[in-house]
C-alpha positions as CSV (number, residue, x, y, z in Angstrom):
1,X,0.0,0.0,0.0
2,X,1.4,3.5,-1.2
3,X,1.2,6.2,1.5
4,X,0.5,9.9,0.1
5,X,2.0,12.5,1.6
6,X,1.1,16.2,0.8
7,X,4.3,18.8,1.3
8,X,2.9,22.2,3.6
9,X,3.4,25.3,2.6
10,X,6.7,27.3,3.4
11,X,6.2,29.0,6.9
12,X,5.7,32.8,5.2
13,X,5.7,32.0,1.9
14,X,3.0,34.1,0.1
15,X,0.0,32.4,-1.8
16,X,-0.3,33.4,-5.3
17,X,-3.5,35.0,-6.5
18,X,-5.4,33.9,-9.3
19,X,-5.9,36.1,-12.2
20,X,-9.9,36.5,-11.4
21,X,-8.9,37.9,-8.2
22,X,-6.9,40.3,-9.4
23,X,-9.0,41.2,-12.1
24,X,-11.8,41.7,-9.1
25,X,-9.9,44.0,-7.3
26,X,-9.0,46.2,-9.7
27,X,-12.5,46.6,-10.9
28,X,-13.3,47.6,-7.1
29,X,-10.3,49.6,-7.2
30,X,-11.8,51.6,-10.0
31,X,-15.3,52.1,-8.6
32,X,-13.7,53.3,-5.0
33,X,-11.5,55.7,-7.2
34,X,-14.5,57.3,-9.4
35,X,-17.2,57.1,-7.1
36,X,-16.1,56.8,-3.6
37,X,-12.7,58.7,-3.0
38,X,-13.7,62.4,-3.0
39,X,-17.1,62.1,-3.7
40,X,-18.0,65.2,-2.0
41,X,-14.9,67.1,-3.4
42,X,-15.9,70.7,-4.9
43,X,-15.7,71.1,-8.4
44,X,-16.7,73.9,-10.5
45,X,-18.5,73.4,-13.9
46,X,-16.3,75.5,-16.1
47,X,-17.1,78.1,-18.6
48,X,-17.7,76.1,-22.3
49,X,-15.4,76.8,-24.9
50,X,-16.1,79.5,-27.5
51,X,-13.9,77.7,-30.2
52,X,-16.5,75.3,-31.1
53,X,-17.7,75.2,-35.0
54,X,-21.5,76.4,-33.7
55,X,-20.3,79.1,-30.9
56,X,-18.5,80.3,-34.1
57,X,-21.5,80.9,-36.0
58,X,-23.2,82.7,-33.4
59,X,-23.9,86.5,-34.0
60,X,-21.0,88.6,-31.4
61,X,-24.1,90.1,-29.0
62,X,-25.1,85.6,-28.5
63,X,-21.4,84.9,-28.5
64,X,-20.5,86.0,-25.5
65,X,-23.5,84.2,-23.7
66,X,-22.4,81.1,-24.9
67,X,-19.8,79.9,-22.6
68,X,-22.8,79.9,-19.9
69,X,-25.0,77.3,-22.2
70,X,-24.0,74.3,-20.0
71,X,-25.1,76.3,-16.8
72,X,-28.8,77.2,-18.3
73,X,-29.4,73.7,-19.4
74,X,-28.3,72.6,-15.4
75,X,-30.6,75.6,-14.1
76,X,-33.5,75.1,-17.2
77,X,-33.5,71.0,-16.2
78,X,-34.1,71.5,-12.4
79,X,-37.0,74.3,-13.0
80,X,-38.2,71.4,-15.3
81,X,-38.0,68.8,-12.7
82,X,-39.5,71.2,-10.1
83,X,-42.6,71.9,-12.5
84,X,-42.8,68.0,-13.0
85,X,-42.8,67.1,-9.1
86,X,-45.3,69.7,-8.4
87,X,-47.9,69.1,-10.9
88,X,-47.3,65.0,-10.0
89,X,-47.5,65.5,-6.2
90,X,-50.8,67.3,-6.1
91,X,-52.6,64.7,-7.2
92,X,-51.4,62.6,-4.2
93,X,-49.9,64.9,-1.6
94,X,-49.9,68.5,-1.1
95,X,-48.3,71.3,1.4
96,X,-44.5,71.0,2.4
97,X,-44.6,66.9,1.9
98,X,-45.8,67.5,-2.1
99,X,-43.4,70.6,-2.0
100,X,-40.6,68.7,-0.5
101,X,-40.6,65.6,-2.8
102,X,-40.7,68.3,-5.7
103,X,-37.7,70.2,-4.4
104,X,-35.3,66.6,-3.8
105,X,-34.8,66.2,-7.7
106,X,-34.5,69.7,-8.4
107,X,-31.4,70.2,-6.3
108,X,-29.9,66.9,-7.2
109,X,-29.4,68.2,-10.5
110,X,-28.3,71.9,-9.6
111,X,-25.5,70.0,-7.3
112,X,-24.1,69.0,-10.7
113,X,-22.7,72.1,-10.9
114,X,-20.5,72.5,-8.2
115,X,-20.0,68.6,-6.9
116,X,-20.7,66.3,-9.1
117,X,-20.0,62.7,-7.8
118,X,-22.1,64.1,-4.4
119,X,-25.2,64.9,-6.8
120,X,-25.0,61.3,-8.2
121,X,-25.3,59.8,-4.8
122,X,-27.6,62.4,-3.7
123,X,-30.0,61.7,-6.4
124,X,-29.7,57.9,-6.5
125,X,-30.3,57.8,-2.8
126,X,-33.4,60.2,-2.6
127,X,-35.3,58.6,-5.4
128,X,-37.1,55.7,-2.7
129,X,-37.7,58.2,-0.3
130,X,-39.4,60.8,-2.5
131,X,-41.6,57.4,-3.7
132,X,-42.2,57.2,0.3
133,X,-43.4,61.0,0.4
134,X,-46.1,60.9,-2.2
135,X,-47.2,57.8,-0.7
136,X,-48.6,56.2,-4.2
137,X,-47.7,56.4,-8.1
138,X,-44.6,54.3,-9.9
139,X,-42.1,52.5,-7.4
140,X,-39.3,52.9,-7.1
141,X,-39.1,56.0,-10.0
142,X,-41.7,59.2,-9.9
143,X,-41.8,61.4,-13.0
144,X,-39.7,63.8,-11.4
145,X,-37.0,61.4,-10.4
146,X,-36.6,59.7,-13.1
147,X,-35.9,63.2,-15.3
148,X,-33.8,64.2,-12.7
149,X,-31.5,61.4,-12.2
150,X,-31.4,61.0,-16.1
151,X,-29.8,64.4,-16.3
152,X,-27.4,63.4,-13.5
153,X,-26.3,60.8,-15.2
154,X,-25.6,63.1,-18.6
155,X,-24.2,66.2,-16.6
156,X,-22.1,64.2,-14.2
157,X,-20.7,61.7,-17.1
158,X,-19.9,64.9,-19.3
159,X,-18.0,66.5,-16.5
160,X,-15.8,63.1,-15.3
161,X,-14.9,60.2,-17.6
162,X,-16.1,57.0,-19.4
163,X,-15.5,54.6,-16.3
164,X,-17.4,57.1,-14.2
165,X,-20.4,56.8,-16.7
166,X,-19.8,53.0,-16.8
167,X,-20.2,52.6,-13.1
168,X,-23.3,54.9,-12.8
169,X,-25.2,53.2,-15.0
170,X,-24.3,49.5,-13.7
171,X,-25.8,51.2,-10.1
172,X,-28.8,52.8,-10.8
173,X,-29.1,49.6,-13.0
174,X,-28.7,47.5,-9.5
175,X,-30.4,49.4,-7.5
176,X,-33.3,49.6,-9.9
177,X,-33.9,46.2,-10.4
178,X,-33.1,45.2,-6.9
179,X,-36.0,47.9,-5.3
180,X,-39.2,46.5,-8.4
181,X,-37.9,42.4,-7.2
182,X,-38.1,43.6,-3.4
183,X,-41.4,45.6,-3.6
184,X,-43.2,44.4,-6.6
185,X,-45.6,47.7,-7.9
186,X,-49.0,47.1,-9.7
187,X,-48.5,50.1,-12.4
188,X,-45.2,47.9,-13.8
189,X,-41.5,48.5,-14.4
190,X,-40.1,51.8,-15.4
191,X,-36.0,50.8,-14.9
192,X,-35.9,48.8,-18.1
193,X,-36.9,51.5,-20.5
194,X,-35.1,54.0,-18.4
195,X,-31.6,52.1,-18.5
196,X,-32.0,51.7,-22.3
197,X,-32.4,55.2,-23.0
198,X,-29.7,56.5,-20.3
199,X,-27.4,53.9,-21.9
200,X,-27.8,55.1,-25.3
201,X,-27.0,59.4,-23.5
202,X,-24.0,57.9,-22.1
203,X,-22.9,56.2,-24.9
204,X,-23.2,59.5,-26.9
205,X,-21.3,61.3,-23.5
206,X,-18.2,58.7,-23.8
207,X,-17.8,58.8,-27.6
208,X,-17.9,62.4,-27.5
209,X,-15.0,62.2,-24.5
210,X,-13.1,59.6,-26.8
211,X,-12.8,62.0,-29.8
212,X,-12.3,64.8,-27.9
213,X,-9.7,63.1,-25.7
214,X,-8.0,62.0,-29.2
215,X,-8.0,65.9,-30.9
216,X,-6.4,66.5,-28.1
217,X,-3.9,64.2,-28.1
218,X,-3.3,64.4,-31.8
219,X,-3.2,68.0,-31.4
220,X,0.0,68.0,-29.0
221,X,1.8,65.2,-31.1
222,X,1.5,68.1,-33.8
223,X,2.9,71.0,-31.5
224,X,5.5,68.6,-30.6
225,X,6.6,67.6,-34.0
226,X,6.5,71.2,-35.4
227,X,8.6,72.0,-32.3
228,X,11.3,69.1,-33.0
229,X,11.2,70.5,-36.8
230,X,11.7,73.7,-36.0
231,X,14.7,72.7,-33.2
232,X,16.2,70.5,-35.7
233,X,15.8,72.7,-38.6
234,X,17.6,75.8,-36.8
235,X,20.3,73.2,-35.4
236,X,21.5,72.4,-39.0
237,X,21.0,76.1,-40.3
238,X,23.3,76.7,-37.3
239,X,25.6,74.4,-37.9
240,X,26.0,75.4,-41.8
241,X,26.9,78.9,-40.2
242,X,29.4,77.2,-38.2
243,X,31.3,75.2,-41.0
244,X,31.2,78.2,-43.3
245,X,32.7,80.9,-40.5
246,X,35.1,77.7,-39.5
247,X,35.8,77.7,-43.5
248,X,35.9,81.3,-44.4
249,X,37.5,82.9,-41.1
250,X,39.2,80.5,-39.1
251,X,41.8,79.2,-42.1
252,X,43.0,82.4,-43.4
253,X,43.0,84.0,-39.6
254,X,45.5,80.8,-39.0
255,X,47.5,82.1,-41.2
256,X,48.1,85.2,-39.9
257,X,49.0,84.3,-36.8
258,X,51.3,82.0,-38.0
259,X,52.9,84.1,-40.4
260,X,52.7,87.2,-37.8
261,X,54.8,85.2,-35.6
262,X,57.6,83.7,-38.6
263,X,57.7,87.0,-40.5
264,X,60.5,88.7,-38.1
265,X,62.7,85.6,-38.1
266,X,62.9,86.2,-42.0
267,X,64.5,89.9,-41.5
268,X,68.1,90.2,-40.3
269,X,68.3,92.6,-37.9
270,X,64.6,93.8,-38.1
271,X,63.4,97.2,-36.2
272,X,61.8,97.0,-33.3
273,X,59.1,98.8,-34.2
274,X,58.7,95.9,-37.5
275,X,58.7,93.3,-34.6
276,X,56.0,95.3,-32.4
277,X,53.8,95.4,-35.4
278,X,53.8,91.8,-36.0
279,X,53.7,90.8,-32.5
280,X,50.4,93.1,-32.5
281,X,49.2,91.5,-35.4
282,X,49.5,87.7,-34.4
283,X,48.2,89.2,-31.2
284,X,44.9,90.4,-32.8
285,X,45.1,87.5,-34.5
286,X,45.2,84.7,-31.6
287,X,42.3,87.0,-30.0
288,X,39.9,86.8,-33.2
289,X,40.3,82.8,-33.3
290,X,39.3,82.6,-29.4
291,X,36.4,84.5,-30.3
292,X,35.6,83.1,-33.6
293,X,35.8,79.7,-31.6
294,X,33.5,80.9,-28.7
295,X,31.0,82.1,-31.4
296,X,31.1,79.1,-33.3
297,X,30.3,76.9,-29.7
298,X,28.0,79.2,-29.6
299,X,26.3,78.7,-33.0
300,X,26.2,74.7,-33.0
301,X,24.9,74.8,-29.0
302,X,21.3,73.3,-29.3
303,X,20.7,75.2,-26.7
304,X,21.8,78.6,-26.3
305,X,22.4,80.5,-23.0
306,X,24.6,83.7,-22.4
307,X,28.5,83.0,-22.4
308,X,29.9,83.2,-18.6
309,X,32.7,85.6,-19.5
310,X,32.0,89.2,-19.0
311,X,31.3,91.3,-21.7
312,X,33.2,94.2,-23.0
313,X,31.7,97.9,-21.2
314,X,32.4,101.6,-21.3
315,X,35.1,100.8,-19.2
316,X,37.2,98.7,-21.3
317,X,37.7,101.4,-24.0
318,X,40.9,102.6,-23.2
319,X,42.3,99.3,-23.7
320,X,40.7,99.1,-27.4
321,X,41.9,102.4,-28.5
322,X,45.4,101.2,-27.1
323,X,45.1,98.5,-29.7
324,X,43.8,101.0,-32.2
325,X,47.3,103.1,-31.6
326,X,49.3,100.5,-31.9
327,X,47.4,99.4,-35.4
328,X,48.7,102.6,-36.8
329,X,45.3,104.8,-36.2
330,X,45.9,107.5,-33.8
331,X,42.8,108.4,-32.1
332,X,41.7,110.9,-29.3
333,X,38.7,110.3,-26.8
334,X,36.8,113.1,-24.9
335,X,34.2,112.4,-21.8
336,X,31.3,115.1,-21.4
337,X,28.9,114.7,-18.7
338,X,28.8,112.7,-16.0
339,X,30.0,109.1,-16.1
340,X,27.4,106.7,-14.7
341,X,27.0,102.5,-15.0
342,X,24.5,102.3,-17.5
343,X,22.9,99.2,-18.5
344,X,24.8,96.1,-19.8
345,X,23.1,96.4,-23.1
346,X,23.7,99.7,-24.0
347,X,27.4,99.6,-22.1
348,X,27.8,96.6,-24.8
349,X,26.3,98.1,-27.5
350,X,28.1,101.3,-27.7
351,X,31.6,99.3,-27.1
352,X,30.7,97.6,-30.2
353,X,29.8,100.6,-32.1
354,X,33.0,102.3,-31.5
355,X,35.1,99.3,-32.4
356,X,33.3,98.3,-35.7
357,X,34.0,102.3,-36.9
358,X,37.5,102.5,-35.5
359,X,37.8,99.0,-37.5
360,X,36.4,100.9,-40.4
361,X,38.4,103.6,-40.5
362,X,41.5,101.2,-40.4
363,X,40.6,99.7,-43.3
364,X,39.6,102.5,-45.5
365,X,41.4,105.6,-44.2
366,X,44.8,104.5,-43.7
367,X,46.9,107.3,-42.1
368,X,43.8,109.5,-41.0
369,X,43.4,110.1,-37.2
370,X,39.9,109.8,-35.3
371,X,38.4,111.0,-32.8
372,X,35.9,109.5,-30.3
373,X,33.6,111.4,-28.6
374,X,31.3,109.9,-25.2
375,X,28.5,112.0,-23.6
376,X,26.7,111.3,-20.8
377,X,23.0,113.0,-20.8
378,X,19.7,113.0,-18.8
379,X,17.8,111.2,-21.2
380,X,21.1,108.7,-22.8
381,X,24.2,108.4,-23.8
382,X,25.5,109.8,-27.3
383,X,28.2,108.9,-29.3
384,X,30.3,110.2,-32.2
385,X,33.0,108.7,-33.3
386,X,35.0,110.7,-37.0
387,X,37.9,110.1,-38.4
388,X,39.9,112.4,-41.1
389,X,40.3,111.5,-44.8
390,X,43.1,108.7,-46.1
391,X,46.7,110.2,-46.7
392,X,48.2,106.6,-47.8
393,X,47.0,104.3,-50.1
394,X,43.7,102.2,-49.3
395,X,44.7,98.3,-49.2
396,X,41.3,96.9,-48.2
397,X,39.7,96.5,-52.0
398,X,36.2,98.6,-52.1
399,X,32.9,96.3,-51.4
400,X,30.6,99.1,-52.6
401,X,28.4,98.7,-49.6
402,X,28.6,94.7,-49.6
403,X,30.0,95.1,-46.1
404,X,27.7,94.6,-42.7
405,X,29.5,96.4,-40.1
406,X,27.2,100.0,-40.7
407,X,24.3,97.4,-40.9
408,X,25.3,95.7,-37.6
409,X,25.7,99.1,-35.9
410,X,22.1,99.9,-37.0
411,X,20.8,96.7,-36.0
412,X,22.2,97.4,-32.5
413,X,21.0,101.1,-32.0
414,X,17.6,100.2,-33.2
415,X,17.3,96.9,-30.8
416,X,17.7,99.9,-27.7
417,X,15.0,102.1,-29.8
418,X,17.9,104.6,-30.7
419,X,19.1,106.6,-33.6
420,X,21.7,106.8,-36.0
421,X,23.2,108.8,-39.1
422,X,26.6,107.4,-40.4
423,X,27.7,109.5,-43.7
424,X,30.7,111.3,-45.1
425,X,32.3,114.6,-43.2
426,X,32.5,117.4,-44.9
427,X,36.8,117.0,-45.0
428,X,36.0,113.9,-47.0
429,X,36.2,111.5,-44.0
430,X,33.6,109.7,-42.0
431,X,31.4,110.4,-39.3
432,X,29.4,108.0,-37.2
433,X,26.7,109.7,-34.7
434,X,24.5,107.4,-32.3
435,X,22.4,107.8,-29.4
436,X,21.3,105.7,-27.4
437,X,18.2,106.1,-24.9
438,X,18.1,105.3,-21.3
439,X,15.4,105.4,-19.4
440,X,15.7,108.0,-15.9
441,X,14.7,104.9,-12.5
442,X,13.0,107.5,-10.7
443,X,13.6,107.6,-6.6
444,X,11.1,107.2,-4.1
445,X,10.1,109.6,-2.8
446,X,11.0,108.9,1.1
447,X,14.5,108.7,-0.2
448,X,13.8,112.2,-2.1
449,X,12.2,113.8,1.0
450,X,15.2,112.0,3.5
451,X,17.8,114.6,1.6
C-alpha cells in the first residue's frame, strides 16, 4: 500500500492569486476611485469653450452668452424637474410633503454644478424616499425622479470620464432592479426603458470624451513635431553657419598668426618697431580665433544660453583704443557729462559701435586720425566717433556697400529704440553719430524727502 503525503506550505511564503482575483480588485479599485474617493470634493462646472464650429457661427451680441450654455441647461432642467414634481404630487400629496418631494430632484441636478459625484449619490439615494413622500404612483421611479437622475447621469458623465459613466449606469441599474424584485408595484417597471435610454445618452457622452480626448492628443503630437522640426531645422542652419565661418575665417586668420609670428625671423636685424607690429598682429590675431571659436560653440549649441565671461563695457575702451594706436590709427577720446554704470546692453552696444568704426576707419582711411567722442546725458548716452580723410593708399579692396559692419551698428541702436546717421564729413572722412536712450529709474520719494 502506497502512503501519500502532501508537502505544507513554506512558513511565510506568500500564496499566489489567481488572475480572477486580481481582475476583481482592480475593478473595485476603479469604482472606489471614481465614485467613492472624494465624492463630495468641490468642483466647479467651467465656462464652455467659445472655439466650437457652432459658438463660431453665433452673432457677437449671443457669443459672448455662450460659454454659460452648460449652466442654463443645469438651471433650465431642475426648473423642469420642479414643475414635473409639483404638478405630479398634487394629485397625491400637497403642502411641504408635495413641495418637499418636488424640491429633492430639483437640487440633485443643480449640485451638478459644483459637486458632481455628491449629486449622483444624492440623487440615487433620494429617489425611494421621495416614492415614500407621495405615498402612491410608480415604485421605485416618480416622473420627477426619473428626469432628474437622467440628467445626473448626462451632466455628471460629461463632466468626469467613461469609467465614471460606466459605473453609474451599472448602479442605478442594480439598484433599480433590486428595489421592483423587493417591492413588486402594480403600475409595472419603469428601470428597463429608463436604462435603455440613459445607456444610449451615455454612450453618446463617452464617444464624445473619446474624440475629444484624441483631438487633443493628436493635437499636442502636432505642437511637438512642429517643435522638434523647428529645433532641428535651426540646429542644422546653425551648424552650416558654423562650418562656413570655421571655413571662411578660421583658415585664413590661422595664417596670420602664424605668419605674424615667422615674418621677423625672415628679416636680419629687423626694427623694433617691425617686430611690435607683428607681435600686435599675431596678437589680434590669436584673439579673433578665441572668439571666432566661442561664437562658433555658440552657434552649434542646441541650446543657447549667455556666455559666462564678462562682456566688454564703457570701461574697457581705453584698452581698445590702445590696440587702435598701436594698429597705426591715432585716435583721441573726450568724456562730457557725468560718467554713470549704464545698462549692460547699451554699455555693450556702444563698445561695439565704436570698435566696428574704428575697424572701419583702419581699413579705408589709412593714415587718418579719429576721434571718439562719449557724452553722458539726462535722457542717454550719445556717441560720435570721426575720423579724417586717407593720406596713404587704401589696401582693403572697395565692397561698394557689400560690407555689414554699418548694418550691424544699426541693427544694435535700433534693438535699444535709438538713432543713427553714419555718412561722409565734410573734409572727406567719416562720421558716425549714435544715441542711445536710457530710461531715468526715478527715486522714491521717502529717499527724495530724507535729503
Amino acid at each position: 500500500m502506497t502512503e501519500t503525503r502532501t508537502q505544507p506550505l513554506a512558513a511565510g511564503k506568500p500564496k499566489s492569486r489567481s488572475p480572477e482575483y486580481h481582475l476583481a480588485m482592480g475593478v473595485l479599485g476603479g469604482l472606489r476611485t471614481d465614485l467613492f474617493h472624494d465624492a463630495f470634493a468641490y468642483r466647479l462646472l467651467p465656462p464652455m469653450s467659445t472655439e466650437g464650429p457652432l459658438a463660431r457661427r453665433l452673432p457677437q451680441r449671443l457669443r459672448r452668452y455662450a460659454p454659460w450654455t452648460p449652466h442654463a441647461f443645469v438651471v433650465a432642467s431642475a426648473l423642469l424637474s420642479l414643475l414635473v414634481g409639483i404638478e405630479y404630487t398634487r394629485y397625491y400629496t400637497s403642502g411641504f410633503v408635495g413641495l418637499l418631494a418636488a424640491l429633492i430632484p430639483a437640487a440633485a441636478i443643480l449640485m451638478t454644478l459644483v459637486r458632481p459625484v455628491a449629486a449622483f449619490w444624492g440623487s440615487l439615494v433620494s429617489t425611494p424616499f421621495v416614492s415614500i413622500l407621495v405615498g402612491r404612483g410608480e415604485w421605485p421611479w416618480s416622473p420627477s425622479t426619473l428626469f432628474a437622475h437622467f440628467v445626473v447621469l448626462t451632466v455628471v458623465a460629461a463632466r468626469t470620464r467613461p469609467r465614471t459613466a460606466g459605473w453609474m449606469w451599472v448602479l442605478t441599474a442594480f439598484f433599480g432592479l433590486t428595489a421592483e424584485a423587493l417591492v413588486p408595484h402594480y403600475y409595472g417597471s419603469d428601470t428597463v426603458p429608463f436604462l435603455f435610454v440613459s445607456a444610449l445618452a451615455l454612450l453618446v457622452v463617452t464617444v464624445r470624451h473619446v474624440r475629444r480626448e484624441a483631438a487633443e492628443e493628436v493635437t499636442a503630437q502636432q505642437t511637438v513635431t512642429a517643435h522638434e522640426r523647428s529645433k532641428r531645422t535651426l540646429l542644422e542652419e546653425r551648424t552650416t553657419i558654423a562650418r562656413e565661418l570655421h571655413d571662411v575665417v578660421a583658415h585664413h586668420m590661422s595664417v596670420v598668426a602664424i605668419q605674424a609670428e615667422a615674418a621677423p625671423y625672415r628679416v636680419e636685424n629687423p626694427p623694433p618697431e617691425l617686430e611690435q607690429a607683428f607681435a600686435t598682429i599675431r596678437e589680434n590675431a590669436v584673439a579673433a580665433l578665441t572668439e571666432l571659436r566661442r561664437v562658433l560653440g555658440v552657434v552649434r549649441a542646441e541650446d543657447y544660453e549667455a556666455p559666462d565671461a564678462p562682456q566688454p563695457t564703457l570701461a574697457d575702451l581705453d584698452g581698445l583704443l590702445a590696440n587702435v594706436r598701436d594698429a597705426g590709427l591715432p585716435v583721441e577720446k573726450a568724456v562730457t557729462g557725468a560718467v554713470r554704470e549704464l545698462p549692460q546692453g547699451v554699455e555693450l552696444s556702444a563698445y561695439r559701435i565704436v570698435q566696428e568704426a574704428l575697424s572701419n576707419a583702419l581699413r579705408h582711411a589709412p593714415g587718418s586720425a579719429a576721434r571718439v567722442e562719449i557724452g553722458y546725458v539726462i535722457g542717454g548716452l550719445g556717441l560720435r566717433i570721426v575720423n579724417g580723410p586717407a593720406s596713404a593708399p587704401v589696401m582693403v579692396k572697395s565692397t561698394h556697400g557689400a560690407g555689414h559692419g554699418i548694418t550691424g551698428m544699426r541693427e544694435r541702436v535700433a534693438m535699444l529704440g535709438g538713432e543713427m546717421t553714419a555718412e561722409p564729413a565734410a573734409d572727406g572722412g567719416y562720421e558716425v553719430t549714435v544715441f542711445l536712450p536710457v530710461p531715468v529709474v526715478e527715486e522714491p520719494a521717502s529717499e527724495r524727502g530724507d535729503r
